[in-house]
C-alpha positions in Angstrom: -11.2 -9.4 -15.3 -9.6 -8.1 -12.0 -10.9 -7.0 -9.0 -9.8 -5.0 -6.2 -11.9 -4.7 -3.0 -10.6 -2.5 -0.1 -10.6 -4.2 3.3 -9.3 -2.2 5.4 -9.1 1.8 5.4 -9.5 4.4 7.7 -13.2 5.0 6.8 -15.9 2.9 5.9 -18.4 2.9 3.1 -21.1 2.3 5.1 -20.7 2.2 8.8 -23.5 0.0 9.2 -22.0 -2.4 7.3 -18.0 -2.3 7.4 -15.5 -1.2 10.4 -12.6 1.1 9.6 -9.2 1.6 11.5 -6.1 3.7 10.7 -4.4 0.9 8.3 -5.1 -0.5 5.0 -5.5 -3.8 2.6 -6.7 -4.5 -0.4 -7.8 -7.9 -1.7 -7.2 -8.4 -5.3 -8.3 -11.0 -7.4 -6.9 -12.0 -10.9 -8.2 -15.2 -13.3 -4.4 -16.8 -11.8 -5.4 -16.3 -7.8 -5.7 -13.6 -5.1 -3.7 -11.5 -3.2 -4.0 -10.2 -0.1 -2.2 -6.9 0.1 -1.2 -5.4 3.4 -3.7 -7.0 6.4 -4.9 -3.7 8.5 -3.6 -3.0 12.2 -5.9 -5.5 13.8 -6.9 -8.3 12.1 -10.8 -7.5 13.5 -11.2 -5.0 11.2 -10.2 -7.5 8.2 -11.8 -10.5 9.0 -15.3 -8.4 9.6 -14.9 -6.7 6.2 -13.5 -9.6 4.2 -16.8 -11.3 5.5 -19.1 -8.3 4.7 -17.8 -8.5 1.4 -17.8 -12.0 0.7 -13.9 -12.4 0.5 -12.8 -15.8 1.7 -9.3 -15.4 2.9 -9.1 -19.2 3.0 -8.8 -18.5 -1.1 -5.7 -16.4 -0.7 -2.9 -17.4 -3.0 -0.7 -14.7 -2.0 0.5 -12.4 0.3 2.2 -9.1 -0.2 3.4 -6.6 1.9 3.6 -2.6 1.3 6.5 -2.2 4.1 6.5 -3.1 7.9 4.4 -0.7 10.0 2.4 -2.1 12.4 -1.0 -0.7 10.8 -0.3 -2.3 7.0 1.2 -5.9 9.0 -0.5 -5.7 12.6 -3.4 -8.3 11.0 -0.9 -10.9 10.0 -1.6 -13.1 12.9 -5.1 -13.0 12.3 -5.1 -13.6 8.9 -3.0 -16.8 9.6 -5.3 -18.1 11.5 -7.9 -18.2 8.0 -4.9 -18.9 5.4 -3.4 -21.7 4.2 0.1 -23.1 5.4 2.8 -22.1 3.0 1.4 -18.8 0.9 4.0 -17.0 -0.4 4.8 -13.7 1.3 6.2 -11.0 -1.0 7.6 -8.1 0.1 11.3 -5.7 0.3 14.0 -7.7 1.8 14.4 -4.7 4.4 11.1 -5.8 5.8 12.1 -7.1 9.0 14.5 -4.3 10.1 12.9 -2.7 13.3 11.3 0.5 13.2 10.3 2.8 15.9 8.1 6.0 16.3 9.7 8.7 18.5 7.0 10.2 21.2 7.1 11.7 24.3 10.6 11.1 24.5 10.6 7.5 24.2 11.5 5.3 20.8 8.1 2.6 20.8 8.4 -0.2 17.9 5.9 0.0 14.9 7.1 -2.3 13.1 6.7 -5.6 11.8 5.1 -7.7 15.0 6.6 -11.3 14.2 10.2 -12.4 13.7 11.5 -14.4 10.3 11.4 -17.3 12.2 8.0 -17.5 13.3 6.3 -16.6 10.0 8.0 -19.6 7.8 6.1 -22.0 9.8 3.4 -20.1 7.9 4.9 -18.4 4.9 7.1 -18.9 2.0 9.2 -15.6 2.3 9.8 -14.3 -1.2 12.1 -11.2 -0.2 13.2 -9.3 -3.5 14.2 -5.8 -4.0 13.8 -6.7 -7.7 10.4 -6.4 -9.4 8.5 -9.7 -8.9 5.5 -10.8 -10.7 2.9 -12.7 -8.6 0.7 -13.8 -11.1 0.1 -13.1 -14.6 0.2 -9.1 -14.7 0.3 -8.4 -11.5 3.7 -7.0 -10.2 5.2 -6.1 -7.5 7.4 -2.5 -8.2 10.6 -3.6 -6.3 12.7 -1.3 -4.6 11.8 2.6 -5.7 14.3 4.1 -6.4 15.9 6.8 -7.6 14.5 9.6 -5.1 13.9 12.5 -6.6 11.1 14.1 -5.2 10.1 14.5 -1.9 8.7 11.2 0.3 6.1 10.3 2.5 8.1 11.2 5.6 7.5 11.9 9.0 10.2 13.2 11.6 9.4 10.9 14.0 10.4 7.8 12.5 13.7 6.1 13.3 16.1 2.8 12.9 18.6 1.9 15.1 21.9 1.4 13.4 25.2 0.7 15.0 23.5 2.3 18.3 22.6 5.3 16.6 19.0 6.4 15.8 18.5 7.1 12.3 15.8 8.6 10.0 14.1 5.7 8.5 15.0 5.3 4.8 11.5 3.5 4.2 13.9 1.2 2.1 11.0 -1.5 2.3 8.4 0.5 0.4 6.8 -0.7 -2.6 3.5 -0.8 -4.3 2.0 -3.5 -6.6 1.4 -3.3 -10.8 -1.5 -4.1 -12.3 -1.2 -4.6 -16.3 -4.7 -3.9 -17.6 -5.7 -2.8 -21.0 -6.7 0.1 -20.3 -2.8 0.7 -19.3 -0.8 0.2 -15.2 -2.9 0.4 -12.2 -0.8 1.6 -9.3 -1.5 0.1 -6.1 -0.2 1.8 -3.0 0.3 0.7 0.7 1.6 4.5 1.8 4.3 5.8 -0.4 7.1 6.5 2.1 9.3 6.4 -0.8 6.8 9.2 -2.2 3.9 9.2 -4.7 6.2 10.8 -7.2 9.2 8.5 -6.9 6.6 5.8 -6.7 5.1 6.5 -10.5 8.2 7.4 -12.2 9.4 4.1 -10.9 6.6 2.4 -12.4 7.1 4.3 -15.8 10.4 3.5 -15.9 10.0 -0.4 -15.2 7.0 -0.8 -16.9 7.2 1.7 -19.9 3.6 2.2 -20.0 0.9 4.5 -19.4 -0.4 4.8 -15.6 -4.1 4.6 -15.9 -5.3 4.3 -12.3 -3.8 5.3 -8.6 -5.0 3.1 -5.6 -4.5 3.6 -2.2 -2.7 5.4 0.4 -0.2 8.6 -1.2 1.5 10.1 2.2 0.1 13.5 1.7 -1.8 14.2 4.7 1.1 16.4 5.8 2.4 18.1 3.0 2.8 21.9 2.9 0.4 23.5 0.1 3.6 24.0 -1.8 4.8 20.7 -1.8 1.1 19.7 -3.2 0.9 21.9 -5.3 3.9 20.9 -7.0 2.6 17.2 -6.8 -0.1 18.4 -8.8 1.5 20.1 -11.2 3.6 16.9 -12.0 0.7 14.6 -12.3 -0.8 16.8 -14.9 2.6 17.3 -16.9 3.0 13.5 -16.5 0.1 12.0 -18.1 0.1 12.9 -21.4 -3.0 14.4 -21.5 -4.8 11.4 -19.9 -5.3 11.5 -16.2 -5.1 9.0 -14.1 -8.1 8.0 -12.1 -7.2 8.1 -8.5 -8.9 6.2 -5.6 -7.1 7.4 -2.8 -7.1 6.7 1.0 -5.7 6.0 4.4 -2.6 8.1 4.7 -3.5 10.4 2.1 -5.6 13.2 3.8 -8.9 14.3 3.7 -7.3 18.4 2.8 -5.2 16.6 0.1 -8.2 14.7 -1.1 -10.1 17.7 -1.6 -7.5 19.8 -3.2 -6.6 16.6 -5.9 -10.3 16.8 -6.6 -10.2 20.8 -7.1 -7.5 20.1 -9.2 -8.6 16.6 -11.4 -12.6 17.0 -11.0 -13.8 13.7 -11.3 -11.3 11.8 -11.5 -10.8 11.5 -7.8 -12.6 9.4 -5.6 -12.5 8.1 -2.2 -11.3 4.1 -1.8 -13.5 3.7 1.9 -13.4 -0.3 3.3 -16.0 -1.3 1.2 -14.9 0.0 -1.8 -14.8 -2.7 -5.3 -13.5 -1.5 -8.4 -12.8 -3.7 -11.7 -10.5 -3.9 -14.3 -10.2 -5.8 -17.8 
């Protein structure tokens, strides 16, 4: 049995109960150990939840890491504070190149808040651009590549290369893979490399069926066009068998509601608070 709880989203299930911020984790828990997936922008919002829920971080075997922005990696310094010394930290080897949001004409970092150095005091870095699996089916996708659809872009993100300010490549984007029997679950941080690229990745790698979507899919500023054709290659993709998708953060609440025009049912929200299970 696995389990997936959602930390840290942009909504909560219950107010009451759960805080929400514009960011994202997922705790997942496998018979081999758990993983924490992206920690949130805060590190409030986490350890509230994570409580609420009755998720002990101090029983995290793993870390893993969606890409650098500050909102998927800003909790890391809280989470330390409840972890133990020397989890292993799995992510894209790109993840420490700085990243920067253009506004107002000024270039502000939102990337990764703590240097290489700093973090193997805490961490064992395990940087791969290779698929890498944590424990006992549970994956990480690598690297996505190729590109063939559009990505989860937006024009104001940047690197600085060589003193020149570049589009970000999002070269650190992955998700994680979940073997179950039912066939993959796909667990997403925000799909800058794009939910499309993102699933044909997986197909390819993993050469089975994609069961289950999780998480944020970079749609929230898509032209109807652009998700239209998203839709149109979900459907021709899965063979007849949809995927169930539990979808948040950076997907969009008009995206949300088109999907769900489109695949009834088999849409949902993934609010903090959410737990879903797998066999």
């Amino acid at each position: 049995m696995f389990t997936l709880r959602c930390l840290v989203d942009n909504h909560p299930l219950d107010a009451a109960i759960f805080h929400s911020e514009h960011g994202v984790a997922f705790a997942i828990e496998t018979p081999s150990g758990q993983v924490l997936f992206d920690t949130g922008q805060s590190g409030e919002v986490l350890v509230h939840n994570a409580a609420r829920m009755g998720f002990d971080l101090r029983q995290v075997d793993a870390l893993a890491f969606s890409h650098a922005h500050y909102d998927h990696t800003g909790g890391l310094r809280a989470f330390l504070k409840h972890s133990r010394p020397g989890l292993p930290l799995y992510a894209n080897p790109d993840l420490f190149r700085e990243r920067f949001a253009f506004h107002e004409g000024q270039y502000r970092s939102i990337g990764l808040r703590m240097k290489p150095a700093d973090l193997t005091r805490h961490l064992d870095l395990r940087l791969n651009a290779e698929p890498v699996e944590i424990f006992p089916h549970l994956w990480t996708t690598g690297e996505i590549t190729p590109r063939a659809e559009f990505e989860g872009r937006s024009p104001h993100h940047y690197i600085q290369e060589n003193k020149r300010w570049l589009p970000d490549p999002y070269r650190d984007d992955m998700a994680l893979v979940l073997e179950a029997k039912s066939g993959l679950v796909v667990i997403c941080g925000c799909c800058h490399a794009g939910l499309l690229n993102t699933l044909a990745h997986v197909r390819r790698v993993f050469d089975q069926r994609i069961a289950v979507i999780i998480g944020g899919a970079h749609l929230a500023d898509v032209n109807p066009a652009t998700l239209e054709h998203a839709i149109a290659v979900l459907r021709a993709t899965s063979a007849g068998h949809l995927p169930d998708l539990f979808l948040n953060h950076c997907t969009g609440e008009r995206a949300l509601a088109v999907l769900a025009q489109a695949f009834g049912e088999n849409v949902h929200p993934c609010p903090a608070g959410t737990v879903l299970r797998f066999e």
